[in-house]
C-alpha positions in Angstrom: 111.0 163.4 48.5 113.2 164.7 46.4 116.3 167.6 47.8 115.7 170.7 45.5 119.0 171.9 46.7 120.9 169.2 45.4 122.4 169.5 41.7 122.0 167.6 38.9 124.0 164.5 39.0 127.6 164.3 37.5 128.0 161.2 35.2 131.6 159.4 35.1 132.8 156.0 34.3 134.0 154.1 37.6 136.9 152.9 39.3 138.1 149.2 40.9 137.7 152.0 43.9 133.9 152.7 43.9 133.3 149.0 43.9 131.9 149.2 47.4 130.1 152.3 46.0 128.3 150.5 43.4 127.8 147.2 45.9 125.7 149.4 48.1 123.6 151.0 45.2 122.8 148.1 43.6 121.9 146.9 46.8 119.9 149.2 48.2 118.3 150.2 45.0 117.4 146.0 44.2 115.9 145.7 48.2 112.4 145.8 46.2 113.3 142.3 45.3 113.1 140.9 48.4 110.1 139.5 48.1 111.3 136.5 45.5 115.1 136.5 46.2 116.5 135.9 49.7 120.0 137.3 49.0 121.8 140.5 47.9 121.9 141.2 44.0 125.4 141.3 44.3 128.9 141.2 46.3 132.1 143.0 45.9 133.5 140.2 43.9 130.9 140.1 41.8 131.4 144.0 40.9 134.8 143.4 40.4 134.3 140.7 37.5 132.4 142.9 35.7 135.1 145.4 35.5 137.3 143.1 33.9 134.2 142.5 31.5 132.6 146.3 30.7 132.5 149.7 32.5 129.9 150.9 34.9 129.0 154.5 34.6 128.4 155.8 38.0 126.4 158.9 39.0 127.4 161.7 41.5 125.3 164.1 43.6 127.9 166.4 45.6 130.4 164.0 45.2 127.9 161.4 46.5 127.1 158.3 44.3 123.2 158.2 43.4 123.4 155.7 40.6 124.7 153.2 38.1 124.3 151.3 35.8 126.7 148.3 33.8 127.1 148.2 30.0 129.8 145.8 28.1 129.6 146.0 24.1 129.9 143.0 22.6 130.4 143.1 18.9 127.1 144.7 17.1 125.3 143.8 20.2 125.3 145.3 24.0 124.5 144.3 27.1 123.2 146.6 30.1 122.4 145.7 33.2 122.4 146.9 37.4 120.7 149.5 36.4 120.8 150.9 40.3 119.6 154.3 41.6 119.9 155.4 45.1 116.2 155.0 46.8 116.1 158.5 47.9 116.8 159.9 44.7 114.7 157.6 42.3 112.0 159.3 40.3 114.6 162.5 39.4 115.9 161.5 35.9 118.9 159.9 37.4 117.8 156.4 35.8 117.4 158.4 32.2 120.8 159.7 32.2 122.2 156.5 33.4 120.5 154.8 30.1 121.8 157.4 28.0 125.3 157.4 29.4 125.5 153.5 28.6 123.7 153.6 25.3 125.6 156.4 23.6 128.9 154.5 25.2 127.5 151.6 23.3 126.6 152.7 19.9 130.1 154.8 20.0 131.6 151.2 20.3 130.0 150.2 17.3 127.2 148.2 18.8 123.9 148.3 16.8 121.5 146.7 19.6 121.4 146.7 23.3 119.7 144.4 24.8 118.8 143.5 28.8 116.8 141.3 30.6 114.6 141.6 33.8 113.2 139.2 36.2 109.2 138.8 35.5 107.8 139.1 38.5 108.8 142.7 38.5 105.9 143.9 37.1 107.3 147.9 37.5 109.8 147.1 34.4 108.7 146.5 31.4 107.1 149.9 31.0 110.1 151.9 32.2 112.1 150.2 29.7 108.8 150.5 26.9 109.3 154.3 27.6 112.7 153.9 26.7 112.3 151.9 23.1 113.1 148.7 24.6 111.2 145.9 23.1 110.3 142.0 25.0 112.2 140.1 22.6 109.8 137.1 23.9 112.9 135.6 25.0 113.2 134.4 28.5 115.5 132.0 30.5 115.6 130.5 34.2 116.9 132.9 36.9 120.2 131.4 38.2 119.9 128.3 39.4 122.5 129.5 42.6 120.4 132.0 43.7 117.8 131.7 46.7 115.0 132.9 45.1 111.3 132.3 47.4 108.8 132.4 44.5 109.2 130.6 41.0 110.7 133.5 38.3 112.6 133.6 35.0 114.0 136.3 32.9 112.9 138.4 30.0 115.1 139.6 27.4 114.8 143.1 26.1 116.5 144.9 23.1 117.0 148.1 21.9 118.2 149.1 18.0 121.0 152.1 19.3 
């Protein structure tokens, strides 16, 4: 249920010190895969390399994170990805303005397409990012081979002209 008395969220890029921040969002908010992959989405370190790589914009509720989500332009195209919004709070627009955020940062770069990719068996996906303009490029690839994943999956590539 969502808190009525809570105000809209406050979008900002993030800081080496909201890594663990963004560790437990993209946790937490990614616990819906446990049903294929025995393991966390991702570690501190692994937050940390994408710093060096892109920004993650990160939303605030009362100076509480809610959300994130990771975009790093590269030339014409982007990529976005963890897109990670606190369980409690999904379902208020947070997600939206977290696509938003990292497109406009995007196409202000100078990229022309953003693309992403999602893991098929989460069947929720595709028509979140449909809503969004995001088209199945009909490319997939093999989920990474070091992760402990319980039930066969790949990836899907999506795309987006910005």
């Amino acid at each position: 249920m969502i808190n009525p008395d809570l105000k809209p969220a406050r979008l900002r890029i993030a800081n080496d010190a909201d890594a663990e921040d963004i560790v437990r969002l993209i946790n937490s908010a990614f616990a819906v895969e446990r049903f294929f992959l025995d393991q966390d989405r991702i570690d501190i370190q692994g937050v940390r390399e994408y710093f060096g790589m892109g920004v993650f914009f990160l939303a605030e509720e009362k100076a509480a994170p809610v959300g994130c989500v990771y975009v790093e332009p590269r030339g014409e195209r982007a990529y976005l990805g963890l897109l990670a919004v606190d369980p409690s709070r999904q379902g208020a627009g947070i997600g939206r303005m977290l696509m938003d955020a990292g497109e406009e940062y995007c196409r202000a770069a100078g990229c022309s397409f953003i693309d992403l990719r999602i893991v098929n068996l989460r069947t929720d996906l595709p028509g979140f990012y449909r809503k969004l303009g995001y088209t199945e490029t009909g490319t997939t690839a093999p989920f990474p081979a070091e992760a402990r994943v319980k039930r066969p999956c790949h990836l899907v590539d999506l795309s987006k002209r910005l």
